[in-house]
VMD Tcl script that draws the C-alpha trace (Angstrom):
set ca {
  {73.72 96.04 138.30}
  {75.06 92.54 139.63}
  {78.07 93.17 138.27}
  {78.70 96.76 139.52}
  {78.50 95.69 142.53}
  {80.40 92.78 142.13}
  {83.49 94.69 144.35}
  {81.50 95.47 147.47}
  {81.53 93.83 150.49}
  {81.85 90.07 151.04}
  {78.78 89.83 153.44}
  {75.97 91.69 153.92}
  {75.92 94.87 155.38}
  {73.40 97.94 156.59}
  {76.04 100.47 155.84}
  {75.03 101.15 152.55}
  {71.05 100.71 153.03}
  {69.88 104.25 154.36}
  {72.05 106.06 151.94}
  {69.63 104.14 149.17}
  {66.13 104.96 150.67}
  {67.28 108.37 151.61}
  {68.37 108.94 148.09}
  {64.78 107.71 147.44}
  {62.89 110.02 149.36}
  {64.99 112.50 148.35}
  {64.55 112.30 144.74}
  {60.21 111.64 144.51}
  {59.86 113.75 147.83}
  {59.73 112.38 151.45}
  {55.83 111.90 151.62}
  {55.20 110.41 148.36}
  {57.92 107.61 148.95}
  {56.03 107.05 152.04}
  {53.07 106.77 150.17}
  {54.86 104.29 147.24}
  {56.06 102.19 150.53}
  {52.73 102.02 151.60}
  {51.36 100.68 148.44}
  {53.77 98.08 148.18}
  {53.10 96.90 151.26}
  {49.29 97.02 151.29}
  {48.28 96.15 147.31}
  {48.91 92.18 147.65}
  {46.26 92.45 150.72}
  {43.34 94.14 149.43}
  {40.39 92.52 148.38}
  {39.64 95.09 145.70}
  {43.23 94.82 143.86}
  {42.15 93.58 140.13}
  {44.62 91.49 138.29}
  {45.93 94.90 136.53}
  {47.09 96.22 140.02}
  {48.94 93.06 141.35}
  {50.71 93.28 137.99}
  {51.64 96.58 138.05}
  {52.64 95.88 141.61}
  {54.94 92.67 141.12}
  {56.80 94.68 138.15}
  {57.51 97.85 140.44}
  {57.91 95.58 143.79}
  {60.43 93.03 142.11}
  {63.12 95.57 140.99}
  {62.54 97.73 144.28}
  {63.51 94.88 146.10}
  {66.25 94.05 144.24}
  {67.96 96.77 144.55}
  {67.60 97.18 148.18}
  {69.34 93.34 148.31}
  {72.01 94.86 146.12}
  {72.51 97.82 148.59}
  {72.54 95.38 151.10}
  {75.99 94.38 149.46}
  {77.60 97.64 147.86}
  {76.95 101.12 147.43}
  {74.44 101.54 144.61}
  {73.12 104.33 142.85}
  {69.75 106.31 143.33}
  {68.50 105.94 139.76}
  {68.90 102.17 139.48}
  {65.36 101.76 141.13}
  {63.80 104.30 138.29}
  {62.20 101.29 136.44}
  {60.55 100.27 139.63}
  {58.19 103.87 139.66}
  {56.71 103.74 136.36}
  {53.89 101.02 137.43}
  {54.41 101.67 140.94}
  {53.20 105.15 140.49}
  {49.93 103.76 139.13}
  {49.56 102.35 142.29}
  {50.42 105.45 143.82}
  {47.49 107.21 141.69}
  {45.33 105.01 142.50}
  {45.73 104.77 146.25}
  {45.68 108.31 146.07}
  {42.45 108.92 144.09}
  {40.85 105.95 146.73}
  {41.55 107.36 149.69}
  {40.60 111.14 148.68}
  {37.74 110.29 149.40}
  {38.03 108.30 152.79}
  {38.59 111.17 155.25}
  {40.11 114.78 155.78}
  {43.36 113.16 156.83}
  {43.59 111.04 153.96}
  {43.40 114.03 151.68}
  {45.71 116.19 154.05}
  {48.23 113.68 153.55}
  {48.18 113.12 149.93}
  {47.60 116.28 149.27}
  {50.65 117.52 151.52}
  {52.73 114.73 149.20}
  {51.91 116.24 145.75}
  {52.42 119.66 146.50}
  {56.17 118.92 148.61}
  {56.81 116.80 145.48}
  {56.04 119.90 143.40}
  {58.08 122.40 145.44}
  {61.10 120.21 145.53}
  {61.17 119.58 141.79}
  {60.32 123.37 141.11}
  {63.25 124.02 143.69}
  {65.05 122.05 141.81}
  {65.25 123.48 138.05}
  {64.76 127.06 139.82}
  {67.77 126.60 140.87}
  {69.62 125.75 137.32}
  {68.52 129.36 136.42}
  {70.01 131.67 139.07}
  {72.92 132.69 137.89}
  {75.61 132.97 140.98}
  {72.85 132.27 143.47}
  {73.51 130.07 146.34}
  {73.22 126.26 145.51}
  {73.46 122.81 147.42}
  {76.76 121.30 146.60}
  {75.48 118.08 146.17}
  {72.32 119.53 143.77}
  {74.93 121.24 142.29}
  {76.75 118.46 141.14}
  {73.64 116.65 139.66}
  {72.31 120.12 138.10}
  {75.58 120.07 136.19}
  {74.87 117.24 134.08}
  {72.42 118.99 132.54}
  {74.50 120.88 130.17}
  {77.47 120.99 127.60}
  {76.13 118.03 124.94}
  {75.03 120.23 122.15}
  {78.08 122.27 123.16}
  {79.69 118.55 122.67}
  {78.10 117.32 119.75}
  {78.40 120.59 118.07}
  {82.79 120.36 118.52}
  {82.73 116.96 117.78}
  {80.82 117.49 114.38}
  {83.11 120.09 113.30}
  {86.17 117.82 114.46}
  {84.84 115.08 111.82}
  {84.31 117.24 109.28}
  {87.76 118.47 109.21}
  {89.30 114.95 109.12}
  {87.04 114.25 106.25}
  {87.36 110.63 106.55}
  {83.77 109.23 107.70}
  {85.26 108.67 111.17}
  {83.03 106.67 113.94}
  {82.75 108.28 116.93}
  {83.72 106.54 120.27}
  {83.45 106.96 124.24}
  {85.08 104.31 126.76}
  {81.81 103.85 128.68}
  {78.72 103.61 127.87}
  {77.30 107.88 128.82}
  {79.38 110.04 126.54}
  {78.56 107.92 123.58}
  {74.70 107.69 123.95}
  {74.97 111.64 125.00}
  {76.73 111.95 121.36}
  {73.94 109.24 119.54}
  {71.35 111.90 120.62}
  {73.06 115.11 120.14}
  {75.07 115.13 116.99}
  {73.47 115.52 113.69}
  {71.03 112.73 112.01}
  {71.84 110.77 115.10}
  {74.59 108.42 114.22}
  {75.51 105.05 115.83}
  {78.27 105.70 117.89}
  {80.23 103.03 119.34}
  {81.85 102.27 122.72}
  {85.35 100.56 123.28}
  {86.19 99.00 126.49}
  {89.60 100.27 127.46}
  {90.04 99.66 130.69}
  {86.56 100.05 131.87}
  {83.07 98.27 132.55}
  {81.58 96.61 129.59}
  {77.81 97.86 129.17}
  {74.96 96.99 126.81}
  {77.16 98.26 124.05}
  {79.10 94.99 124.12}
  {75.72 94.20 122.37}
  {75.28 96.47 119.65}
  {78.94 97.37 118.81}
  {81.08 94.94 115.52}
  {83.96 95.67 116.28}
  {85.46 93.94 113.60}
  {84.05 96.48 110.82}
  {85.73 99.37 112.50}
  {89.36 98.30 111.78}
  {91.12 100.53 109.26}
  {89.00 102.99 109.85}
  {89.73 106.53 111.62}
  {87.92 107.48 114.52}
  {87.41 109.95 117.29}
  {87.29 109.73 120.80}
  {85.13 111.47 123.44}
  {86.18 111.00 126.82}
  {84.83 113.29 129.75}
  {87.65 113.63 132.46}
  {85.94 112.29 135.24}
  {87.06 108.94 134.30}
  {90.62 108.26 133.83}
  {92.98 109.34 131.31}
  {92.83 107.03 128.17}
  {95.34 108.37 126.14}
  {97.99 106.28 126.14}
  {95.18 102.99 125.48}
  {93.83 104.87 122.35}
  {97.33 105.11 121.17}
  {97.45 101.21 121.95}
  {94.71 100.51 119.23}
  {94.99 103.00 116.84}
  {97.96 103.71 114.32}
  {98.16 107.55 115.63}
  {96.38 109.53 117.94}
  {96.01 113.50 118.26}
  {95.44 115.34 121.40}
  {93.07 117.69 120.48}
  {92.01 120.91 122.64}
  {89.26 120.05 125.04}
  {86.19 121.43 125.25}
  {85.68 122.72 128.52}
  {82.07 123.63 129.62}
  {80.49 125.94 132.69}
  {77.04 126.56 133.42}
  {75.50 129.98 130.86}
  {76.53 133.36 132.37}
  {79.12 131.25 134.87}
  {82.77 130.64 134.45}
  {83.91 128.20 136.53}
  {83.81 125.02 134.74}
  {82.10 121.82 135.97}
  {82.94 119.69 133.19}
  {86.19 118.57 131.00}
  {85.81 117.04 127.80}
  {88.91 115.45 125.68}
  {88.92 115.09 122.51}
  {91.59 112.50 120.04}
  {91.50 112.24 116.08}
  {92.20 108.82 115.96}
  {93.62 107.15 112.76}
  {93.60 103.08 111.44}
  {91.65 101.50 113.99}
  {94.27 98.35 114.13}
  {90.89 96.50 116.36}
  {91.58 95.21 120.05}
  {90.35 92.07 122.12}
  {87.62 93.39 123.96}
  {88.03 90.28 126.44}
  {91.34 91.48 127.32}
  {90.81 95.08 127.72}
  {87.10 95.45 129.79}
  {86.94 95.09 133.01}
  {84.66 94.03 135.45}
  {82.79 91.60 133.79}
}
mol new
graphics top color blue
foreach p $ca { graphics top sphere $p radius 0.5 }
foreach p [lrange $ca 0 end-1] q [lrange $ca 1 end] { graphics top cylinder $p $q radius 0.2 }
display resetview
């Protein structure tokens, strides 16, 4: 996350701070980030919080708050605080299942947050299913990311079959490959090159070394550059392939551009030299 945000302002600024809780309360529900808030806050003070608590507490509180400094900095995005909720919900849970029992306002209030956390998610994924009903832009936008891999995997299966070479299969960031690692049959290792673009944990995983000489191809959704022309820097010969363009079922505008490149003879590359941003 550091590094992401490595390009954002030079000093600290608010600009960038309410976009990141709204996106918060937004995405659990108003009332039950008020409720998480108020957790945080109040855990380290109670007299009845067991050692279990505080330690679910200082996991969730730790990457809350870094991520808050980090908007403090740069735009960041909403799910970068995601490992933050998994123990700070069992604070939530607990808080809630306390104070139940405290007083009718107490169990107004909770209840009120579970059931607007309900509607919105219901709202949500009701949504995905009308087919040229209304929608939010912005939902729209997330909603979309919800389909096309099978469509993806399926293509890029029958695309390695064809070349009949045991090619590895590549993205230039870190999404379309993992999307593939799930999606295609008996879940291969796929692999990630850096050309011209952020290295990610793949950087970890990948040898690049073993690939050379070997024939590849490469995924690359169009809402990142073009890479053409730097796949045709490290292989022997590329071909453009059709793309696979994808639109939500029964709809047929398209929300989503995939390319597609037989690569041949890996000739290997100096990831140093091509990533950037780290």
């Amino acid at each position: 996350m550091g590094s992401r945000t490595s390009a954002g302002h030079p000093q600290f600024t608010l600009r960038y701070l309410g976009d990141f809780v709204g996106a918060q309360a937004g995405l659990i529900s108003p009332l039950l980030f008020l409720t998480y808030a108020w957790t945080l806050a109040t855990t380290p003070r109670r007299s009845d919080a067991s050692a279990g608590l505080r330690y679910c507490w200082s996991l969730s509180v730790v990457v809350f708050v870094a991520v808050i400094c980090l908007s403090l900095k740069s735009r960041v995005e909403a799910n970068w605080a995601v490992a933050a909720y998994p123990t700070g919900f069992i604070l939530v849970a607990r808080a809630i299942s306390a104070c139940w029992r405290d007083s009718r306002a107490a169990r107004i209030w909770h209840g009120a947050s579970v059931a607007l956390a309900a509607i919105l998610t219901a709202a949500i994924y009701i949504s995905t299913l009308i087919v040229g009903g209304p929608r939010i832009e912005v939902l729209d936008n997330r909603t979309n990311e919800m389909y096309g891999w099978r469509a993806m995997a399926a293509r890029v299966a029958s695309e390695a079959a064809a070349m009949g070479t045991s090619p590895f299969v590549f993205g230039i960031n870190y999404r379309i490959p993992s999307e593939l690692a799930f999606y295609l049959p008996g879940q291969p290792q796929t692999f990630s090159l850096f050309l011209r673009d952020r290295a990610n944990q793949y950087m970890f995983w990948d040898d690049e070394p073993d690939l050379v000489g070997r024939d590849a191809i490469m995924v690359n959704d169009t809402q990142t550059p073009d890479h053409l022309a730097d796949a045709r820097a490290v292989f022997a010969r590329v071909v453009v392939e059709p793309p696979l363009v994808v639109s939500r079922p029964g709809e047929a505008k398209p929300i989503r551009t995939i390319q597609i490149f037989r690569c041949y003879n890996f000739k290997g590359y100096s990831r140093e030299s091509w990533q950037i941003g780290w």
